[in-house]
C-alpha positions as CSV (number, residue, x, y, z in Angstrom):
1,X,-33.3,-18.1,16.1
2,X,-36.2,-18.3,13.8
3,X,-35.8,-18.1,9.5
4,X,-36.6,-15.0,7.9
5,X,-39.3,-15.1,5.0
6,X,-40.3,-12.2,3.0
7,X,-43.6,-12.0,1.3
8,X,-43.6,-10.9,-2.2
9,X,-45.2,-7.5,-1.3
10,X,-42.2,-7.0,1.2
11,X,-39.9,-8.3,-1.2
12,X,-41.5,-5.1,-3.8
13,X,-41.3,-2.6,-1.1
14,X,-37.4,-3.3,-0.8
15,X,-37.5,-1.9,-4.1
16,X,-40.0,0.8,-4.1
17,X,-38.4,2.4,-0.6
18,X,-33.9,1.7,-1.0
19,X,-34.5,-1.2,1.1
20,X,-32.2,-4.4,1.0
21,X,-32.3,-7.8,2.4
22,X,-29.9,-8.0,4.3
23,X,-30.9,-4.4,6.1
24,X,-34.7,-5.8,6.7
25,X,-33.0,-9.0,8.8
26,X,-30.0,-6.6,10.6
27,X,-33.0,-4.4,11.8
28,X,-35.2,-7.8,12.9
29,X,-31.9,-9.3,14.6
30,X,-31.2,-5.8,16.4
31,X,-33.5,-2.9,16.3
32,X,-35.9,-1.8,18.7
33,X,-39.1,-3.5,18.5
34,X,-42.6,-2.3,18.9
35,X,-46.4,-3.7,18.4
36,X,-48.1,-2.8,15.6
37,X,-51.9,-3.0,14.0
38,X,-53.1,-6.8,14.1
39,X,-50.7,-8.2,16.0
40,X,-48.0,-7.7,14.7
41,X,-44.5,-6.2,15.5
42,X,-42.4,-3.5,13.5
43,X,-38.7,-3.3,14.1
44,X,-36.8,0.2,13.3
45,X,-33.1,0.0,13.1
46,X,-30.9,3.6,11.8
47,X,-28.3,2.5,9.3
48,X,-25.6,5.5,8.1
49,X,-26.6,6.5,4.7
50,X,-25.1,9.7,3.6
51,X,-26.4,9.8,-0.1
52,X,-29.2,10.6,-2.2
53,X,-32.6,9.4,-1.9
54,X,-35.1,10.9,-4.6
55,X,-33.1,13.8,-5.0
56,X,-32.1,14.9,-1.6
57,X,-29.6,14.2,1.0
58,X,-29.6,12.5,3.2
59,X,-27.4,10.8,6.3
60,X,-29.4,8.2,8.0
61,X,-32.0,5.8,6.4
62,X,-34.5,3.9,9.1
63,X,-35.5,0.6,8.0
64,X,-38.9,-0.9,9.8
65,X,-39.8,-4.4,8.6
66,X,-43.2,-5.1,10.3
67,X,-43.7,-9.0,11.1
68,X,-45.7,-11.5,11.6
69,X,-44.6,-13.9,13.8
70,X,-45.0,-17.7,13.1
71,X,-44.4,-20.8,14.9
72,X,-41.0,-21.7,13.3
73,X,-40.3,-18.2,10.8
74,X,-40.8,-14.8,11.0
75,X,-42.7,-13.6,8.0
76,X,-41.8,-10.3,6.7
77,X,-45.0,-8.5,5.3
78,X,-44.1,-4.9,4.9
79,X,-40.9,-2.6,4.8
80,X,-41.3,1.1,5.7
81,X,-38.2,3.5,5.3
82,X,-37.6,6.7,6.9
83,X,-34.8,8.9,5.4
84,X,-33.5,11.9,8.1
């Protein structure tokens, strides 16, 4: 299978959005994928959260990496999360 990379804006958004590196590459490795603008693909995987994010509760946190897709890596250039 093909490295992971993550592009320092990525690697911000882990920060920003309760991300972690090791979530972004379990989502590429097994979520559901799907196209996205220019090409590229976003993966969403559900991970069990059951804590606080920014004051509320919550028990599931999506992590979507969207990707660009290069001959020998896979180049992470964004993270979305999605707390339900």
């Amino acid at each position: 299978m093909k490295s992971i990379r993550l592009t320092t804006h990525a690697l911000e958004q882990l920060v920003e959005r309760g991300a972690t590196e090791d979530e972004v590459t379990e989502a590429i490795r097994r979520g559901i994928c799907e196209p996205a603008k220019r090409g590229r693909f976003m993966y969403r995987l559900n991970f069990q959260y059951n804590a606080e994010w920014q004051g509320r509760f919550y028990a599931i946190k999506q992590v979507a990496p969207v990707v660009a897709e290069a001959q020998n890596e896979i180049v992470v250039v964004s993270v979305d999360t999605f707390y339900f």
